[in-house]
C-alpha positions in Angstrom: 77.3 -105.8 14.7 80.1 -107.5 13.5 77.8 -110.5 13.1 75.5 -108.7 10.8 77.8 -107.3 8.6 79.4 -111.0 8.3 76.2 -112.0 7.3 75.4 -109.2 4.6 78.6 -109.8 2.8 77.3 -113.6 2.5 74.1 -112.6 1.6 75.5 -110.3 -1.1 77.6 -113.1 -2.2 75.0 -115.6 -2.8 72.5 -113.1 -4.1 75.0 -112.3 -7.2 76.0 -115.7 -7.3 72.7 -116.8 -7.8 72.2 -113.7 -10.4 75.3 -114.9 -12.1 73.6 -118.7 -12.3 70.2 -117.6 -13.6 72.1 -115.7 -16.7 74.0 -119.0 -17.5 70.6 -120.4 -17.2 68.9 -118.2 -20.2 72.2 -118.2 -22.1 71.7 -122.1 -22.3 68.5 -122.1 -22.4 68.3 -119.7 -25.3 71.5 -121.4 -27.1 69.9 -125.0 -27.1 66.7 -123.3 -28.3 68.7 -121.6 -31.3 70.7 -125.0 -32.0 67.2 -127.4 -31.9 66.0 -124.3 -34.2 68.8 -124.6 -36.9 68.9 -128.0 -37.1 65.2 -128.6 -37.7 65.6 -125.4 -40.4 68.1 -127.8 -42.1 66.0 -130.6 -42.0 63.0 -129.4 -43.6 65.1 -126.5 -46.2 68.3 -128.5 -46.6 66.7 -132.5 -46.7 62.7 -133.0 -46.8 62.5 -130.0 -50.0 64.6 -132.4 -52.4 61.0 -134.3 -52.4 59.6 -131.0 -54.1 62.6 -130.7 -56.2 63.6 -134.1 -57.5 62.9 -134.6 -61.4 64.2 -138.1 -63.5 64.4 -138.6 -66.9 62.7 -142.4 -66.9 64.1 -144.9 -69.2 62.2 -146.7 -72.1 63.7 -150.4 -71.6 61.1 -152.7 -70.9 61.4 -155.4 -68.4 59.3 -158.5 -67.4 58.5 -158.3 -63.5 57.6 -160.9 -60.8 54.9 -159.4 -58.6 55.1 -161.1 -54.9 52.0 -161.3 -53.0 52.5 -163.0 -49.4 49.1 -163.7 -47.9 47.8 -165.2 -44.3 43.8 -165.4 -44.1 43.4 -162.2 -46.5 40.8 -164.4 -48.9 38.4 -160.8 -48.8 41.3 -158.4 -49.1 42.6 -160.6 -52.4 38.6 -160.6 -53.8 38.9 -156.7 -53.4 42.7 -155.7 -53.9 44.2 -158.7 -56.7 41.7 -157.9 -59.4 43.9 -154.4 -59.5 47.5 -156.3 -59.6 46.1 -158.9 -62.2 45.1 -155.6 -64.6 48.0 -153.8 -65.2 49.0 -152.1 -68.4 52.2 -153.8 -68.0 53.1 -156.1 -71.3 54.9 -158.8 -69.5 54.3 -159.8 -65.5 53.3 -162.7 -63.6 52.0 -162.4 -59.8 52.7 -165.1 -57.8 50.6 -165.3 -54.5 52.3 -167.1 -51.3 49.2 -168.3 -49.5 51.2 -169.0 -46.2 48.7 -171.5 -43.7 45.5 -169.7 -44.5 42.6 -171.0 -42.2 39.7 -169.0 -44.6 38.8 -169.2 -48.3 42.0 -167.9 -49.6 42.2 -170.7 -51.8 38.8 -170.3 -53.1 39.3 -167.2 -54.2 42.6 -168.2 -55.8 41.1 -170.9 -57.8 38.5 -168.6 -59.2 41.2 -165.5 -59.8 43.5 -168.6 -61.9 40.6 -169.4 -64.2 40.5 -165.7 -65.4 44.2 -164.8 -65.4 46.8 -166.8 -67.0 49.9 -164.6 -65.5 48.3 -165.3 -61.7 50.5 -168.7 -60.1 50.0 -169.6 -56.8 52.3 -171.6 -54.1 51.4 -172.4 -50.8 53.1 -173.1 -47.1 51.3 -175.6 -45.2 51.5 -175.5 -41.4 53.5 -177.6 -39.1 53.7 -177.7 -35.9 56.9 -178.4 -34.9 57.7 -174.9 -37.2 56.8 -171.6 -36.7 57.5 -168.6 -39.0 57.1 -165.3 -39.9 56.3 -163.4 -43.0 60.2 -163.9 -44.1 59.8 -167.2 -45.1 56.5 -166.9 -47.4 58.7 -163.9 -49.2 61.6 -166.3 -49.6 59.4 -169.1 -51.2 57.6 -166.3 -53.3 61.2 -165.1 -55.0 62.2 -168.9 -55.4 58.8 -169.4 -57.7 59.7 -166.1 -59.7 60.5 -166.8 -63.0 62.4 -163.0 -63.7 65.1 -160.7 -62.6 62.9 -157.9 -61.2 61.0 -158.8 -58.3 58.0 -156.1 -57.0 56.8 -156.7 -53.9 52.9 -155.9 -52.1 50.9 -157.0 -49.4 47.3 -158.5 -49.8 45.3 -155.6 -48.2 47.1 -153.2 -51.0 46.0 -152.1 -54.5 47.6 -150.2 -56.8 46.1 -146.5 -57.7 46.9 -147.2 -61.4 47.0 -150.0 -64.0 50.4 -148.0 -64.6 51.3 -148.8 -61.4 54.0 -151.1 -62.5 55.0 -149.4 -65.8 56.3 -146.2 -63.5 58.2 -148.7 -60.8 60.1 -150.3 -64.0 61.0 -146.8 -65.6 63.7 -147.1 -63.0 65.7 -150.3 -63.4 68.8 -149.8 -65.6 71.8 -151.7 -65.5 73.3 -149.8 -62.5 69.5 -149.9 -60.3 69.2 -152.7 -57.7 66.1 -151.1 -55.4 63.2 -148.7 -56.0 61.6 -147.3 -53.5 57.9 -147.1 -54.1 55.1 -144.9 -51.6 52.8 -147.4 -49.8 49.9 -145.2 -48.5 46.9 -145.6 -46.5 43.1 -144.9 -47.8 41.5 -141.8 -46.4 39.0 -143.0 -44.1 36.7 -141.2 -41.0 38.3 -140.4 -37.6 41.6 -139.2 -35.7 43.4 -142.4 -36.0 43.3 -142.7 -39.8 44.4 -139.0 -40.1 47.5 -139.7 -37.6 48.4 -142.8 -38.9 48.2 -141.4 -42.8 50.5 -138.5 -41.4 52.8 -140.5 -39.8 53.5 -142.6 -43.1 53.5 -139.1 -44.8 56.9 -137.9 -42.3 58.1 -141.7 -42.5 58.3 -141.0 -46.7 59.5 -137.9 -46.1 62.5 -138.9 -44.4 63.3 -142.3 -46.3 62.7 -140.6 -50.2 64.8 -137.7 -48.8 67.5 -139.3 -47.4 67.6 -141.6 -50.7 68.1 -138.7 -52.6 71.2 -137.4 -51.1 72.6 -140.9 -51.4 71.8 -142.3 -47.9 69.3 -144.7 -48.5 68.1 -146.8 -45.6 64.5 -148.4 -45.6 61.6 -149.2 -48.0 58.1 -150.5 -47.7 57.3 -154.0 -48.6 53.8 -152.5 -49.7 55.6 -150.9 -52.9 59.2 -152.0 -53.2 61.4 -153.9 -56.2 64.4 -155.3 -55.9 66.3 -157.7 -58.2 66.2 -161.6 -57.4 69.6 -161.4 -57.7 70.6 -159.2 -55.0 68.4 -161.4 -52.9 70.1 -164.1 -53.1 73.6 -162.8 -53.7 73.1 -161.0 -50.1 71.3 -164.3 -48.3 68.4 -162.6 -48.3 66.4 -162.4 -44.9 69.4 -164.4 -42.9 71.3 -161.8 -40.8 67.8 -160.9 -39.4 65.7 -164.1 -40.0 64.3 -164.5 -36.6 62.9 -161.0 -36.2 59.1 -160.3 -36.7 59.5 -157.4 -38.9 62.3 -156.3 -41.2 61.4 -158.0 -44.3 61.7 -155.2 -46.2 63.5 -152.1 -44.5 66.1 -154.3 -43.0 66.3 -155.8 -46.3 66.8 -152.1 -47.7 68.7 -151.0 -45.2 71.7 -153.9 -45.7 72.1 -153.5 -49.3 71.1 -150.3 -50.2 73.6 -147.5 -52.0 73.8 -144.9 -52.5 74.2 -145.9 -56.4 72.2 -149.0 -56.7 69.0 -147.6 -55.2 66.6 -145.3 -56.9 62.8 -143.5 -55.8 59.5 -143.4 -57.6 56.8 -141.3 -56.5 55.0 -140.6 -59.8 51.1 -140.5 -58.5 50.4 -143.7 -60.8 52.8 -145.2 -59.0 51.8 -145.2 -55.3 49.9 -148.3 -53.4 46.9 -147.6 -50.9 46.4 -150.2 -48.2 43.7 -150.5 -45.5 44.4 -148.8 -42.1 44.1 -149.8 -38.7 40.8 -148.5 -37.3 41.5 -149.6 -33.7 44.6 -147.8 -31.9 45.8 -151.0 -30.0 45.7 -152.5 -33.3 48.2 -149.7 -34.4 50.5 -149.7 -31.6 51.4 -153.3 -32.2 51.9 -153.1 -35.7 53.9 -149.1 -34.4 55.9 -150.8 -32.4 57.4 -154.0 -34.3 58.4 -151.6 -37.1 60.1 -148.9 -34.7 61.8 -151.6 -32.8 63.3 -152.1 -36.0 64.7 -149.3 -36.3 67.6 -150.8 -33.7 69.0 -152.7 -36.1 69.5 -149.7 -38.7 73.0 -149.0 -39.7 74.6 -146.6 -36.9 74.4 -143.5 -39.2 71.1 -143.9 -40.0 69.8 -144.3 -36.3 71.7 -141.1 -35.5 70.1 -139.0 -38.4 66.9 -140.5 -37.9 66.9 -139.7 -34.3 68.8 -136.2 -34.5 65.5 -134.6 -36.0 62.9 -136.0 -33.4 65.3 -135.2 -30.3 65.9 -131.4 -31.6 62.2 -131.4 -32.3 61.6 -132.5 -28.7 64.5 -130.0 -27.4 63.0 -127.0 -29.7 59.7 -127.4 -27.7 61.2 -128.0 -24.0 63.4 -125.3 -24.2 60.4 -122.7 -26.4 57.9 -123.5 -23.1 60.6 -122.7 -20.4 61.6 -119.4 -22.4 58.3 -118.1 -22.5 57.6 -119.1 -19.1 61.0 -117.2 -17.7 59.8 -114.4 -20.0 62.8 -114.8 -21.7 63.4 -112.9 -25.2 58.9 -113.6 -25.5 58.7 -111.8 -29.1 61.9 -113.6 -30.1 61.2 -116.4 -29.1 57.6 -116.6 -30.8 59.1 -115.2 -33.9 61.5 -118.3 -34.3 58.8 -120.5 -33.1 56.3 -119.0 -35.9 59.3 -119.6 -38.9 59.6 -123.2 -37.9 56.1 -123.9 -38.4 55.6 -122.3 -41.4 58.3 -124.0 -42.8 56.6 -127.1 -41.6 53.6 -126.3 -42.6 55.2 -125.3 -46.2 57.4 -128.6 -47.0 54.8 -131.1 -45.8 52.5 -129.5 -48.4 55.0 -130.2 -51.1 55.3 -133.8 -49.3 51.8 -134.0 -49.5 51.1 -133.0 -53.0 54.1 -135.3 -54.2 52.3 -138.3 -52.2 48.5 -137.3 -53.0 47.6 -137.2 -49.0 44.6 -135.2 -48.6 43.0 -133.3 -45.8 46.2 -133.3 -43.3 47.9 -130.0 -43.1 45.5 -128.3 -40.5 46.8 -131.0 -38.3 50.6 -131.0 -38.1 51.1 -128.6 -35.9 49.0 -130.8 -33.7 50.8 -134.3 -34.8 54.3 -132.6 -35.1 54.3 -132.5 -30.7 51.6 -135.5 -30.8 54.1 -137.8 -32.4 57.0 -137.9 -30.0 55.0 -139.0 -27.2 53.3 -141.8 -29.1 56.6 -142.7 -30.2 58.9 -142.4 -27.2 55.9 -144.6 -25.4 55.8 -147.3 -28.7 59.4 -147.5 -28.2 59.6 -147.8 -24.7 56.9 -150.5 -24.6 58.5 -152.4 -27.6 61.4 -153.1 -25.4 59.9 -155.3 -23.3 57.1 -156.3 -25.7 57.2 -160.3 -26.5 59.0 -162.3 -28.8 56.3 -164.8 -29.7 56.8 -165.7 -33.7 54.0 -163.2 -35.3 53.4 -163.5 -39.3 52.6 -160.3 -39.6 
């Protein structure tokens, strides 16, 4: 007897102690739900909305521009995409094209482009054997041939959506302005992949226009970005990060970029349109040199750039175990609904400011999507290889 009542004390004990752990349980459970909650609130209300909200009064001054064009074996991209460049409305430009160890027609198509436009110039990187390089060096001999201050940089599989294209990037440099940001997007094409990999440039502009407008600028995209030759050179250029494969523009950006010497343009005359991937191993290597990156980012940047996908992640761990547990269900669903409508309501501003068609039935499916493709990119970038790539 006395046995048995030892043992129903103990049980007793347990039992509430066990009571008392699985309250603890849904307290924490519920708070780190409420905290990923409010900080993806103040993401989307207190950061990504200055895209919907930002006005400028552009300045008149004109200024001559040097247009860089680095290209590897792009001969039928610059047919299709130059003709675009060589056009604009702008009164004076030249474009100088890099053509870095082309094996293909690229200088075919360059001779017949130089007979029709006087402002084209052309310089060219022959290949040696003993050297390997990347895409840094082609940019590097591109700015040394530019003959002015302002510098806009493109790829070869870009065109421009406007022949004003360069008239709204030079709206922005004033005395005081050292970088634009431009919006490099993809074209709309058939499939899954081209609709992921046009939303994940949309989030990517959301984040890097929005953080430029409350004075933390940190990356740009060499499809659509001017900076003065000056500041190039003044800073060394490309040599804190020479030897890795990407980073020729947001590592650029993010070493020299203020908070008053940086300024955005997302006018829709102003964006560029490149040619997606249409493979998605093709994507994932391009993905993952550009996110591997990302490690080099100043240390507040990497922390404010990875505080929204972690709450993102934590909002959606801790939303399945509460419903599972039964825990505070219309509540729960309630906050679950507001954050998706906000979503759903700031990426259409995004996507209006940005012209992306066609996307906003899938991010609700892209906004969980994208932090497993990325945690995996990530993880596989670590170990990926560090064989010289130009691009």
């Amino acid at each position: 007897m006395k046995y048995l009542w030892t043992f129903t004390i103990i049980r007793k004990k347990l039992l509430y102690s066990f009571s008392q752990y699985i309250d603890i349980t849904t307290y924490i459970l519920v708070a780190l739900f409420a905290v990923a909650l409010i900080i993806q609130l103040v993401y989307y209300y207190g950061i990504f909305i200055r895209i919907g909200a930002y006005k400028r009064a552009p300045q008149l001054k004109k200024f001559p521009i040097s247009v860089i064009i680095c290209a590897r074996n792009e001969a039928e991209n610059l047919k299709k995409n130059l003709p675009a460049v060589l056009t604009q409305k702008h009164e004076n430009y030249e474009v100088i094209v890099v053509n870095d160890c082309s094996t293909d027609h690229t200088d075919d198509v360059l001779g017949e482009l130089l007979k029709k436009f006087r402002h084209l110039r052309t310089t060219n990187i022959s290949p040696d054997k003993k050297f390997t390089h990347g895409k840094k060096l082609a940019v590097t001999v591109g700015i040394k041939a530019a003959k002015y201050e302002w510098l806009v940089l493109t790829d070869a599989d870009c065109h421009p959506v406007s022949e004003n294209w360069l008239e709204r990037l030079q709206e922005n440099f004033t005395d005081r302005t050292d970088i634009v940001l431009g919006y490099g997007g993809y074209l709309p094409l058939k499939g899954l992949l081209n609709k992921y990999i046009r939303y994940d440039t949309l989030l990517i502009a959301m984040q890097y226009f929005s953080f430029a407008l409350m004075g933390i600028p940190y990356m740009g995209v060499g499809r659509n970005l001017a900076y003065r030759k000056s500041l190039f050179f003044n800073k060394k250029g490309f040599a804190s990060h020479y030897g890795l494969l990407s980073g020729d523009d947001d590592l650029f950006v993010n070493e020299n970029a203020t908070r008053d010497n940086t300024a955005v343009e997302f006018h829709p005359e102003s964006h560029t349109r490149s040619i997606p991937k249409i493979k998605w191993s093709e994507w994932f290597k391009q993905k993952k040199r550009h996110i591997t990156t990302s490690r080099f980012y100043k240390p507040r940047h990497i922390f404010l750039l990875g505080l929204e996908p972690w709450s993102r992640l934590l909002f959606y761990i801790s939303f399945c175990y509460l419903i599972v547990l039964k825990i505070w269900v219309p509540y729960i669903i309630i906050a679950f609904i507001i954050r998706l409508i906000s979503v759903q309501i700031i990426s259409k501003i995004a996507m209006r400011r940005f012209s992306e068609l066609n996307l906003l039935m899938w991010i609700p499916v892209f906004d969980l999507f994208a932090l497993m493709i990325n945690f995996n990119i990530f993880i596989s970038g670590i170990f990926r290889s560090k064989k010289s790539r130009w691009k």
